[in-house]
C-alpha positions in Angstrom: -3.2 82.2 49.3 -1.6 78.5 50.2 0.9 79.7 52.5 0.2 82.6 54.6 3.3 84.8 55.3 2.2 86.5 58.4 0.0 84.2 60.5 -0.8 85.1 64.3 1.2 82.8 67.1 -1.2 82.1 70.5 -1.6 79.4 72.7 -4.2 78.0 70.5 -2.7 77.9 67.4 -4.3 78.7 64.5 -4.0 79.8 60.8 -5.8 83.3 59.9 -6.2 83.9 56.7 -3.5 86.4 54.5 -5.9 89.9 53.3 -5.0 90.6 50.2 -4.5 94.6 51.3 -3.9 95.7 55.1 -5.6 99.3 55.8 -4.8 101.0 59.0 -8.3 100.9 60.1 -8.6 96.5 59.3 -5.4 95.8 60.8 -6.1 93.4 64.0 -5.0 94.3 67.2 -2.2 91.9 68.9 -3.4 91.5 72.6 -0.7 90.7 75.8 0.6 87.1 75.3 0.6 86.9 71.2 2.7 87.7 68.8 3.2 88.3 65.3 5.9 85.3 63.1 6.9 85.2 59.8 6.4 81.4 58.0 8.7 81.5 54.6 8.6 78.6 52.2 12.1 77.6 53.0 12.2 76.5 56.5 14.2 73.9 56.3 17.2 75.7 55.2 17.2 77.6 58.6 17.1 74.8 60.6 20.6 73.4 60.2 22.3 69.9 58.3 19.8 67.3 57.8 22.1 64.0 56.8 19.9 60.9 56.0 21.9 57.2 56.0 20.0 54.8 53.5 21.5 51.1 53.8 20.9 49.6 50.4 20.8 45.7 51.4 17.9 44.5 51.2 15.8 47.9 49.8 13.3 47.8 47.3 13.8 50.2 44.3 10.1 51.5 44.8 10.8 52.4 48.6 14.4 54.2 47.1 12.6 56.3 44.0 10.0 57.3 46.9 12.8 58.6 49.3 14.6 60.7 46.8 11.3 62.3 45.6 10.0 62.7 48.8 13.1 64.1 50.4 14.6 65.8 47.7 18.3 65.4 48.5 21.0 68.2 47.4 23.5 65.8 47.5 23.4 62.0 46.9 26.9 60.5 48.1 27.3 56.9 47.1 29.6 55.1 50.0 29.1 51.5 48.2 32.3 49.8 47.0 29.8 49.2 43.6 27.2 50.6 42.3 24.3 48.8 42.5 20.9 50.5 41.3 19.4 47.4 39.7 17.3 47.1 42.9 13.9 45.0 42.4 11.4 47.4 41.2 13.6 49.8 39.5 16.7 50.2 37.3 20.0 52.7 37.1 18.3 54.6 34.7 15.3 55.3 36.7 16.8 56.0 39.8 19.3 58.7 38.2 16.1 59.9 36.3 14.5 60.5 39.8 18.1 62.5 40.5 17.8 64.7 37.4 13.9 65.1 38.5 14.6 66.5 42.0 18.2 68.6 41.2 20.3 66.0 42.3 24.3 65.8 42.5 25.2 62.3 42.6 28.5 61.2 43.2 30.1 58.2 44.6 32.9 58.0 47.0 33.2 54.4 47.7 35.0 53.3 51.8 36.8 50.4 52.2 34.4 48.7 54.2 35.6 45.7 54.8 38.8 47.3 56.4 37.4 49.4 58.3 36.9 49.0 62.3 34.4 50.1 64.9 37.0 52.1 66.2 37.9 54.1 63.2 34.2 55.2 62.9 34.0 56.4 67.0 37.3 57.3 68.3 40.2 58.9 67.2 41.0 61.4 64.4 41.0 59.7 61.6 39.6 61.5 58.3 37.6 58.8 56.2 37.0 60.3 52.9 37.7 64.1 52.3 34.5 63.8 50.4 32.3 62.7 52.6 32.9 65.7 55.3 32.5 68.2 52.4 29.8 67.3 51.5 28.1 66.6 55.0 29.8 69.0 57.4 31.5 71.8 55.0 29.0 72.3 52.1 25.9 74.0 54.0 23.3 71.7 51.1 20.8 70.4 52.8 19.8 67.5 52.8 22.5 65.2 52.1 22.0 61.7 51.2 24.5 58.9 52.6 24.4 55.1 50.7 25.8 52.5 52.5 26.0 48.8 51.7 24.6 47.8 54.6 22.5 48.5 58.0 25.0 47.5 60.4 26.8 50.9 58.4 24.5 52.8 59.5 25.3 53.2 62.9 28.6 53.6 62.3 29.1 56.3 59.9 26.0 58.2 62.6 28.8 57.8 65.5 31.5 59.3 62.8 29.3 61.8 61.4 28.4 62.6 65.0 31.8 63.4 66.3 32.9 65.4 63.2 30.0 67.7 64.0 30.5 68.2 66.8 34.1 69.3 66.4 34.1 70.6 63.4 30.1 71.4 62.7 28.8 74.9 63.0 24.8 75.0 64.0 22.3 72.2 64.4 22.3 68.9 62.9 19.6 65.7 62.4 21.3 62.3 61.1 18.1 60.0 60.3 18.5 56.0 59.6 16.9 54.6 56.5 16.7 51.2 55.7 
């Protein structure tokens, strides 16, 4: 077996292997200061929202293709006023291939960037796109991807995302920067 599902917790950790068939007389005996945990294939589903901010200026199509294989994304929410997956290194139909690949829901909810102040991103009530909060704070997918045009974005829609968590969010969250 890859993947125990009963592994013994000390302070030096380590993996023992899962017996096929557990007699009375084989089982092992836990001493003071173990304990007995359960590992399950789906971890990360129990450990809260994981939201991850990609800015697209200036990424290379390779480095993109990698992220959504390697983190598998629920949800890929497009934030761009255009969409623009003709990156160097790739094309729109490869990148929504990788989507299809990995069980992907893409859908594009474009902000009016260039409208939009510091201040409407940190303070104050103001709702951004419906979309965007469903997706991130309501739905319980995880994890959801953000695109935004650019890095300086990124920081901004962390502090937003931030503060409607913490109001609104139920549980744990992890907002990571890509760019």
């Amino acid at each position: 077996m890859s993947h125990p599902i009963l592994r013994l917790v000390t302070n030096e950790s380590y993996d023992l292997p899962a017996p096929q068939m557990v007699s009375e007389a084989h089982r092992p005996r836990v001493r003071s200061g173990e304990q007995l945990s359960f590992c399950f294939d789906d971890v990360d589903a129990c450990e809260g929202h994981r939201v991850e901010i990609v800015a697209m200026d200036g990424l290379h199509g390779r480095r993109l293709c990698e992220l959504i294989m390697s983190n598998k994304p629920k949800v890929a929410l497009d934030l761009r006023p255009v969409i623009r997956f003709d990156l160097p290194g790739t094309s729109r139909e490869q990148v929504l291939g990788y989507f299809r690949a990995v069980n992907t829901l893409y859908v594009r909810d474009p902000l009016p960037w260039h409208t939009l102040q510091r201040k409407d991103f940190v303070a104050g009530e103001r709702v951004l796109s419906q979309r965007l909060e469903h997706e991130t704070v309501e739905q319980k997918q995880s994890p959801v991807m953000l695109f935004v045009p650019k890095v300086e974005h990124i920081g901004f829609l962390a502090s937003y995302l931030n503060r409607v968590f913490s109001n609104r969010g139920d549980g744990q969250w992890k907002i990571t920067a890509i760019n």
